[in-house]
ROTOR-843158 format. One record per residue (C-alpha): residue number from 1; x, y, z. Coordinates in Angstrom, 1 decimal, padded with zeros to 4 digits. Layout:
<sites>
+------+--------+--------+--------+
! kenu !     px !     py !     pz !
+------+--------+--------+--------+
!  NUM !      X !      Y !      Z !
...
+------+--------+--------+--------+
</sites>
This chain:
<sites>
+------+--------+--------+--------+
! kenu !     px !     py !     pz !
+------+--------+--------+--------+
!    1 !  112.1 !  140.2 !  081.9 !
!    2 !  113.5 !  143.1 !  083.7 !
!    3 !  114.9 !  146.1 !  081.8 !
!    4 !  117.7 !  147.4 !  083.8 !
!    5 !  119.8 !  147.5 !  080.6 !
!    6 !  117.7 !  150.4 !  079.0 !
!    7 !  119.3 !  153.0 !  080.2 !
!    8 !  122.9 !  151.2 !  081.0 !
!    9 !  126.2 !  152.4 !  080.4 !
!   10 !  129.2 !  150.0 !  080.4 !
!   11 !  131.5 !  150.3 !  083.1 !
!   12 !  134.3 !  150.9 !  080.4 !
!   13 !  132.6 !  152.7 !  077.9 !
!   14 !  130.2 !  156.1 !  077.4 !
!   15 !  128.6 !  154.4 !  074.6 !
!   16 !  124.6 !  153.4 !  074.7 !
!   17 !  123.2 !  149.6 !  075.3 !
!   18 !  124.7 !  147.0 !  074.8 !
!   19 !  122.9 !  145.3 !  071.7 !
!   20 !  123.7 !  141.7 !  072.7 !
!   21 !  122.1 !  141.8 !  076.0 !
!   22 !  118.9 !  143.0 !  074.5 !
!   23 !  118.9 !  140.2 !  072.0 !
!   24 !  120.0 !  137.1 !  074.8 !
!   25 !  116.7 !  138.7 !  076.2 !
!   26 !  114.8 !  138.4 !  073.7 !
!   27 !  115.6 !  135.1 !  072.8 !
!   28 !  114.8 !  134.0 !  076.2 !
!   29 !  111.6 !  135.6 !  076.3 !
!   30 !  111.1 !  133.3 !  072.6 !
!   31 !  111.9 !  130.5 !  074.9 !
!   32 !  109.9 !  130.9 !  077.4 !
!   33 !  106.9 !  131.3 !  075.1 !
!   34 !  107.7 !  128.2 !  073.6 !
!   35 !  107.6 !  126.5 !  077.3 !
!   36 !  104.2 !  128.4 !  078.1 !
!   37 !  102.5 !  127.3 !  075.0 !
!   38 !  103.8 !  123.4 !  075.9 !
!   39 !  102.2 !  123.8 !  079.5 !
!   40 !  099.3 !  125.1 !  078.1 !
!   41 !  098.8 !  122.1 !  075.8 !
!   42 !  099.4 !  120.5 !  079.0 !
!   43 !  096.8 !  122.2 !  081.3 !
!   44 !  094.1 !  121.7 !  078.3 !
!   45 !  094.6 !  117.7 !  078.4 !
!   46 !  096.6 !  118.1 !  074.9 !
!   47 !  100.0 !  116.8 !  076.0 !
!   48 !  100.3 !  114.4 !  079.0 !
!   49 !  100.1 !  115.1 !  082.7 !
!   50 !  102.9 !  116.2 !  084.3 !
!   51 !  104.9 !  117.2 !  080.7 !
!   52 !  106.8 !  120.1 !  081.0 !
!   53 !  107.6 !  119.3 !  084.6 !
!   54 !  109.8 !  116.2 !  083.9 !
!   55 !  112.9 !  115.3 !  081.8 !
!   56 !  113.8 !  117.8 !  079.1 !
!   57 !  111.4 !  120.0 !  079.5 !
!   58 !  112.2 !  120.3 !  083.2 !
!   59 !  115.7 !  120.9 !  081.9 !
!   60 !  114.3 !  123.9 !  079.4 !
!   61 !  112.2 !  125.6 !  082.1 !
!   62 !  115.2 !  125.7 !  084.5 !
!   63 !  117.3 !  126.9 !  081.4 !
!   64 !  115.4 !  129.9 !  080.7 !
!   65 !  114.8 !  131.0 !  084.3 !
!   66 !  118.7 !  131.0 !  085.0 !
!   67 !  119.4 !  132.9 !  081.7 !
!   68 !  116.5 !  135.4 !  083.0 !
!   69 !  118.2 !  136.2 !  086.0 !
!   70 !  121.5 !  136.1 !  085.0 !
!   71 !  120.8 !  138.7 !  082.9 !
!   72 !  119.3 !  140.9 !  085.6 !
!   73 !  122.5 !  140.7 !  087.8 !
!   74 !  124.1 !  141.2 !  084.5 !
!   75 !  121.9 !  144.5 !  083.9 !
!   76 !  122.3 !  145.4 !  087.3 !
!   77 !  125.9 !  146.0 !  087.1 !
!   78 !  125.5 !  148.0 !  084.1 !
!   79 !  122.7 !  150.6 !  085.2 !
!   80 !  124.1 !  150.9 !  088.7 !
!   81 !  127.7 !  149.7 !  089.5 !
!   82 !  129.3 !  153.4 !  089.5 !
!   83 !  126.0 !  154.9 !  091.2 !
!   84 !  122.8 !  153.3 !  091.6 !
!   85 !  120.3 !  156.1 !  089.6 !
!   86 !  117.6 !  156.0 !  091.7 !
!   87 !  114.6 !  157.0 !  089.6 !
!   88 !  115.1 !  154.6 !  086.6 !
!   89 !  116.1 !  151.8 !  089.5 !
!   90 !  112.6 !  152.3 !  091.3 !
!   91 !  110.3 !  153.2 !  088.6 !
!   92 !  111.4 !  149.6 !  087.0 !
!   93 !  111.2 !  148.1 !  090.7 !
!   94 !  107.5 !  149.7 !  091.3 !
!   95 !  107.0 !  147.8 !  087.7 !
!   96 !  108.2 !  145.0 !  088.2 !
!   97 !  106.8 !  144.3 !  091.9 !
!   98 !  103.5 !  145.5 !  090.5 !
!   99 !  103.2 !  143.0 !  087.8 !
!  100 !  104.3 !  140.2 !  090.4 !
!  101 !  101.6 !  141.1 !  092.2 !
!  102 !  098.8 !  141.4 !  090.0 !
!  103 !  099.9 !  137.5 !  088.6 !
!  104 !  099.8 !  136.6 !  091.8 !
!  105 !  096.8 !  138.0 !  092.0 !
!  106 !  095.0 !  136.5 !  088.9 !
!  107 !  096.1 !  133.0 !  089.5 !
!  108 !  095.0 !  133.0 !  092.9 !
!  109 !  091.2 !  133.0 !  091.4 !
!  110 !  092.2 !  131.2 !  088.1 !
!  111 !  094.0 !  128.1 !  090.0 !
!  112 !  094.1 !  128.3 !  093.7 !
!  113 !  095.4 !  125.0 !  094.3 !
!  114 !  098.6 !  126.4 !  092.3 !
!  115 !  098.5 !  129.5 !  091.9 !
!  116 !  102.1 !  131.9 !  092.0 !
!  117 !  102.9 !  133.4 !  095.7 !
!  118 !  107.2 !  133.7 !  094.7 !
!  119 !  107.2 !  133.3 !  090.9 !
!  120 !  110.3 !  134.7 !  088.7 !
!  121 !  108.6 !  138.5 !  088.9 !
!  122 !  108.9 !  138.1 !  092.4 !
!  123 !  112.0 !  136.5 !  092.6 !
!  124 !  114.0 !  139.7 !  090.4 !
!  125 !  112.0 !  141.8 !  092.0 !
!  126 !  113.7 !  140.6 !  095.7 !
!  127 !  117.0 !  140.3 !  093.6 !
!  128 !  117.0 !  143.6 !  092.2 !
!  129 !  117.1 !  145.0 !  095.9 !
!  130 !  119.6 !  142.2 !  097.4 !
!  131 !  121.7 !  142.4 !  094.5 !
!  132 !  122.6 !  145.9 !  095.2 !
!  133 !  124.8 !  145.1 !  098.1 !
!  134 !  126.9 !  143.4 !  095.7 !
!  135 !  127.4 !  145.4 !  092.8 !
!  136 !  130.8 !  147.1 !  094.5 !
!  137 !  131.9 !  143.3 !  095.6 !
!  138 !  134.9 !  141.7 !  094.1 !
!  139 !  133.7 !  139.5 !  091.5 !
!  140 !  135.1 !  136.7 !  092.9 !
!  141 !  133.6 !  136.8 !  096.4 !
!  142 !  130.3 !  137.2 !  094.6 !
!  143 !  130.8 !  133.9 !  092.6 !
!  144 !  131.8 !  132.1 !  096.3 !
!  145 !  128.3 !  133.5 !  097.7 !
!  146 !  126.4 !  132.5 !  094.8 !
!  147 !  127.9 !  129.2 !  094.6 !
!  148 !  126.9 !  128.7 !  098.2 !
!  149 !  123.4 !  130.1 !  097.4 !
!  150 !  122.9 !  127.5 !  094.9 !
!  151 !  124.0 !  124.8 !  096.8 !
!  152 !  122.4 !  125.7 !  099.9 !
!  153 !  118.7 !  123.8 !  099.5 !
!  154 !  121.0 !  120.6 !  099.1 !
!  155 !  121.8 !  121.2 !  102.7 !
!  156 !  119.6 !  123.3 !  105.1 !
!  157 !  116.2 !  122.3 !  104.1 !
!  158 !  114.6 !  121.9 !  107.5 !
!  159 !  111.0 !  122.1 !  108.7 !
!  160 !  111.7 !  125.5 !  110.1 !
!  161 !  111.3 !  126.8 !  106.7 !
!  162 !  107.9 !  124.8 !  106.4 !
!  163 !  105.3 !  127.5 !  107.0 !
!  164 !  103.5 !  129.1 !  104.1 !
!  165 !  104.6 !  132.5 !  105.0 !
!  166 !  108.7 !  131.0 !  104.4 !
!  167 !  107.6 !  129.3 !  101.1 !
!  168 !  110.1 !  132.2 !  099.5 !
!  169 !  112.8 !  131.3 !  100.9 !
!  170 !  113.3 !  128.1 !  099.4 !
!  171 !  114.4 !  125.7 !  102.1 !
!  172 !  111.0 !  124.0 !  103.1 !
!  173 !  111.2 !  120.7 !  104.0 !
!  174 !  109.5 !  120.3 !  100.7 !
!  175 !  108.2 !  122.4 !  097.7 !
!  176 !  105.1 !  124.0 !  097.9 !
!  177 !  102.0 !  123.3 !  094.8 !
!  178 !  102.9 !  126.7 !  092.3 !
!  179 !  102.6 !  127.0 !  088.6 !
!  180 !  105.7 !  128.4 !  088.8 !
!  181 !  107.9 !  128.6 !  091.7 !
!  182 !  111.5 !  130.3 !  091.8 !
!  183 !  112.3 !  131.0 !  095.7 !
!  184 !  115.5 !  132.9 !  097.2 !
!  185 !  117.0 !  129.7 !  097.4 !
!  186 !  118.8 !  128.3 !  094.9 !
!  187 !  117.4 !  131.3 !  092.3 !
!  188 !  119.6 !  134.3 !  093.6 !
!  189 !  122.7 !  132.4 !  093.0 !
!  190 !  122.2 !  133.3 !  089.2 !
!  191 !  121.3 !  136.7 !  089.7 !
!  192 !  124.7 !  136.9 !  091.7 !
!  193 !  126.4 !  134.6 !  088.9 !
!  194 !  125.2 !  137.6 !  086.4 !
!  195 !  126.9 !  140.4 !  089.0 !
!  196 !  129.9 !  138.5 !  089.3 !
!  197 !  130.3 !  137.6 !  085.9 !
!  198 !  129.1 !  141.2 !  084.7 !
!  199 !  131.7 !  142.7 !  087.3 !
!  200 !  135.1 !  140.6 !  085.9 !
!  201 !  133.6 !  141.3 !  082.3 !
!  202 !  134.0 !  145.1 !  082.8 !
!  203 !  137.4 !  144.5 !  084.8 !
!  204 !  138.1 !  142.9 !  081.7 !
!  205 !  137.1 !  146.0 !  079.3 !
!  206 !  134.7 !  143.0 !  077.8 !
!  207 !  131.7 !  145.4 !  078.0 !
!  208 !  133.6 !  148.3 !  075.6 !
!  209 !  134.9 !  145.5 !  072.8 !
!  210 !  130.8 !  144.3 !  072.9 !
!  211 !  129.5 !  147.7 !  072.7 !
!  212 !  130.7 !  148.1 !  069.2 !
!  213 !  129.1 !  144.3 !  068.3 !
!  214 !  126.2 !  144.5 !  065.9 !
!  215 !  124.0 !  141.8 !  065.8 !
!  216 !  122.6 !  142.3 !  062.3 !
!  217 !  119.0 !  142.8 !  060.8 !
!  218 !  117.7 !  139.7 !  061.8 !
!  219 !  117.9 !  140.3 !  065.4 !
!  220 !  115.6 !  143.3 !  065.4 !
!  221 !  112.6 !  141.4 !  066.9 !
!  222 !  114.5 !  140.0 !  068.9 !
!  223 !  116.8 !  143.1 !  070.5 !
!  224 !  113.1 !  145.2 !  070.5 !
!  225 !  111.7 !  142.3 !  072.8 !
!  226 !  114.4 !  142.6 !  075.0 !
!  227 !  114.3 !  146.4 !  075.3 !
!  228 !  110.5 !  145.9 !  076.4 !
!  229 !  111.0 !  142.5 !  078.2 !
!  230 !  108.2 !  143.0 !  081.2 !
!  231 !  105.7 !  143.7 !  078.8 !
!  232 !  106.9 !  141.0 !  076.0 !
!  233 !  106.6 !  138.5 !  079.4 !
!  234 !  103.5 !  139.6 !  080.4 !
!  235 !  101.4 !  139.9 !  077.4 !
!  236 !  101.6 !  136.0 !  075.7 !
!  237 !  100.7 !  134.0 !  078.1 !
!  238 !  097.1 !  135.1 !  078.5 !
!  239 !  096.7 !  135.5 !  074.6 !
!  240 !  098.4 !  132.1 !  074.2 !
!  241 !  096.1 !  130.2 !  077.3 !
!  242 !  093.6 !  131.7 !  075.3 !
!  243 !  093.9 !  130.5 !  072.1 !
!  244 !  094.1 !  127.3 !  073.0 !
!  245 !  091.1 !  127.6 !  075.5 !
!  246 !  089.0 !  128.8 !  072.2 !
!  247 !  090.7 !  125.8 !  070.1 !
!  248 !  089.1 !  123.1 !  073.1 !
!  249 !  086.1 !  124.2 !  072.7 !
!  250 !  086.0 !  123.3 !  069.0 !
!  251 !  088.4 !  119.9 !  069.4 !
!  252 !  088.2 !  119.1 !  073.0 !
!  253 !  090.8 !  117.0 !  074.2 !
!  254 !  090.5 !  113.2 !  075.3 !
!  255 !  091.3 !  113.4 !  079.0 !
!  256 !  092.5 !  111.0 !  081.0 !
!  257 !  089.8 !  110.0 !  083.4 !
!  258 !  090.4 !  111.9 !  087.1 !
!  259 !  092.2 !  108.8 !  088.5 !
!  260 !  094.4 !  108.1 !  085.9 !
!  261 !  095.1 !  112.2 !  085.2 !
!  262 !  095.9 !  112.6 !  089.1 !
!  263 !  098.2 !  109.1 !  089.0 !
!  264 !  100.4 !  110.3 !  086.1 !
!  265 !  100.5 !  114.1 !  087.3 !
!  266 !  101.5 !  113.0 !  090.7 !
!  267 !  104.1 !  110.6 !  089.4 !
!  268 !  105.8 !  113.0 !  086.9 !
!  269 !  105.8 !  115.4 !  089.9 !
!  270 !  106.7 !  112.9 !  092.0 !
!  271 !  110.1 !  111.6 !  089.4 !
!  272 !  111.9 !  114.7 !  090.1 !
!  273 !  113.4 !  114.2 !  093.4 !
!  274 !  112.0 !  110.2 !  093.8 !
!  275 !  112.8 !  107.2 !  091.8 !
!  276 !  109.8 !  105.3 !  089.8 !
!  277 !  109.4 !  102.7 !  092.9 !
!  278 !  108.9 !  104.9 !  095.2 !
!  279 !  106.6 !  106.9 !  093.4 !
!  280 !  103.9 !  104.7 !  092.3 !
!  281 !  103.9 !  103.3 !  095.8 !
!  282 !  103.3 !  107.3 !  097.3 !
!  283 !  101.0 !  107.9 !  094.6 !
!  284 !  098.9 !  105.5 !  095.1 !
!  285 !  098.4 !  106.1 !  098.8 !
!  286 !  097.9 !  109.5 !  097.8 !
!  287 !  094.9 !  109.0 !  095.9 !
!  288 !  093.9 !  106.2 !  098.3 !
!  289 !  093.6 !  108.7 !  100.8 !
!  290 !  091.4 !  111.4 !  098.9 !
!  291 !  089.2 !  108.5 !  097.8 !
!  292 !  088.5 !  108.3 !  101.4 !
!  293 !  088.2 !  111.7 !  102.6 !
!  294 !  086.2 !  112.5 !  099.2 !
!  295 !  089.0 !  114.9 !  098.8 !
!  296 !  089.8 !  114.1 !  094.6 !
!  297 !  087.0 !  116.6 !  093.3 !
!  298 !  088.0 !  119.3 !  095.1 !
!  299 !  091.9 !  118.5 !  093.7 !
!  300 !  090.7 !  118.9 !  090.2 !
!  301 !  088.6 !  121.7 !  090.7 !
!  302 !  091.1 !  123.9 !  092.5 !
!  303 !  088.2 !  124.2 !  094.8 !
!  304 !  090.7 !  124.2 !  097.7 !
!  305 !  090.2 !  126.8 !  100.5 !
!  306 !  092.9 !  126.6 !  103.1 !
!  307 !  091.7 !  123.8 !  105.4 !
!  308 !  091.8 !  121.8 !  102.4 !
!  309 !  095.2 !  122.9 !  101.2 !
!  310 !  096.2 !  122.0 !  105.1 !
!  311 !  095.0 !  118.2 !  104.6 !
!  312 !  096.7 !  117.7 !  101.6 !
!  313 !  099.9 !  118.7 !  102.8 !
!  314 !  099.3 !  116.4 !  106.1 !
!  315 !  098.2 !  113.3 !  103.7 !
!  316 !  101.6 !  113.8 !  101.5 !
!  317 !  103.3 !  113.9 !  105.0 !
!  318 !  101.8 !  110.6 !  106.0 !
!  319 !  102.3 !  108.9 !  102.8 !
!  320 !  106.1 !  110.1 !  102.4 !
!  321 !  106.8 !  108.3 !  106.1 !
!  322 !  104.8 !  105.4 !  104.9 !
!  323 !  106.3 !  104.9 !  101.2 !
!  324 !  109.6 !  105.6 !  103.1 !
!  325 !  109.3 !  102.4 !  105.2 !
!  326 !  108.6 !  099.9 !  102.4 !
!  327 !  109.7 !  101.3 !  098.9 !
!  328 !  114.0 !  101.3 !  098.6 !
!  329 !  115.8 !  104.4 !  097.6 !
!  330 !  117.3 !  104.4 !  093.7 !
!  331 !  120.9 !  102.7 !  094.3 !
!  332 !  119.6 !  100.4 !  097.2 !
+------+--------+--------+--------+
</sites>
């Protein structure tokens, strides 16, 4: 997604890009096309609530993100370990923060209830400035840090973190509603994996045997995505979202009806940090709760101003500390 690469050097070598960074890109970008068209399906009522959010398509999502930022601590090293070139570095920074924006922008109209404050724009964009103080690091003291950043929301997640305007960091009590959500913490840790790995590689002279590694014919497409990765990322999605928006309107799907859609949403959400007890118990109170308050229309709307947003947060408080006194923890 980021194309630090396209003007990189190797640290051992005066040769041009590296052709086999290009082409990991661009078969991550294939991957994560593949992931969007799924949570489309999803979104449209074609695939079941809750999907691409569970299981192995949790697995996937998590798959490509790491491969996307490794590859821009990766590309860091390689445009700016000797000297960071400070046009190329903030015309693609001003690009990248830009585009970050204007998502963030677009899905705050298009679904407020989830729509992308910290996505994986925004996260490279922070990483491509953090990462700069460790591009002259032994590579091993950046694997220790990026260990510990990866591990870290296993152990300081706290309430101080809870406030909207610390969503980024990533150690909230609990995560926020986003269609796609990649905070400071545990993301950076592979951007920093990428540095550290990219600085042992050239340390290595890894980067100079690579540089004379063709990937053949067939990866073309593939190395020409890479090389124009922002715009690759950007432009599917709405032509994708679109095409099945088009195809709905000639085969609509069969959806579920709102109860049963918010129940099986709510409990694939729910299955990622939860067992199934515990989640059909806080589920269920859930929706018992916006039944009262006449809150489920708004849900499904994404009519949700920021009162509303605040009550929802406070009913999934109360139904936590509830389900938490009557449903056992897996392994009880």
């Amino acid at each position: 997604m980021t194309d630090h690469a396209n003007d990189a050097r190797p640290a051992s070598t005066r040769s041009g890009r590296l052709e086999i960074i290009d082409v990991s890109r661009g078969l991550a970008l294939v991957a994560m096309a593949i992931y969007h068209f799924a949570w489309d399906l999803e979104f449209f009522g074609y695939a079941e609530p809750g999907m691409t959010a569970v299981g192995g398509w949790k697995i996937f999502a998590r798959c490509i993100a790491s491969s996307f930022l490794f590859l821009v601590g990766v590309s860091l090293v390689l445009a700016h370990a000797k000297r960071l070139r400070t046009g190329p570095y903030l015309k693609r920074l001003a690009m990248v923060a830009g585009a970050a924006a204007l998502i963030s922008l677009v899905t705050w109209f298009a679904v407020p209830g989830g729509f992308i404050f910290f996505g994986i724009l925004h996260q490279i964009a922070l990483a491509s400035v953090l990462g700069l103080a460790f591009l002259r690091l032994p590579w091993l003291v950046t694997a220790l840090v990026a260990a510990a950043v990866i591990a870290a929301p296993h152990f300081l997640r706290s309430a101080l973190f809870d406030h909207p305007l610390l969503w980024w960091v990533g150690l909230s009590s609990s995560n926020p509603p986003s269609n796609d959500y990649v905070p400071l913490f545990p993301w950076f840790g592979a951007v920093l994996a990428g540095i550290s790995a990219a600085g042992l590689a050239a340390r290595k002279g890894l980067f100079e045997r690579l540089s004379r590694f063709e990937t053949g014919r067939f990866s073309r497409p593939l190395a020409f995505a890479g090389r124009h990765s922002l715009a690759v990322y950007l432009i599917p999605q709405p032509v994708l979202i679109a095409a099945v928006a088009l195809f709905s309107l000639v085969a609509p799907a069969q959806w579920a009806t709102p109860k049963g859609q918010f129940l099986s949403s709510c409990q694939a959400s729910c299955e990622q940090s939860r067992n199934g007890a515990f989640c059909s118990v806080y589920c269920g109170c859930v929706l018992d709760r916006l039944e009262q308050e006449n809150m489920l229309d708004a849900v499904f709307s994404g009519a949700q101003d920021e009162t509303t947003r605040a009550r929802l947060n406070e009913i999934a408080g109360l139904c936590t500390a509830s389900t938490e006194l009557g449903a056992p923890e897996e392994g009880e």
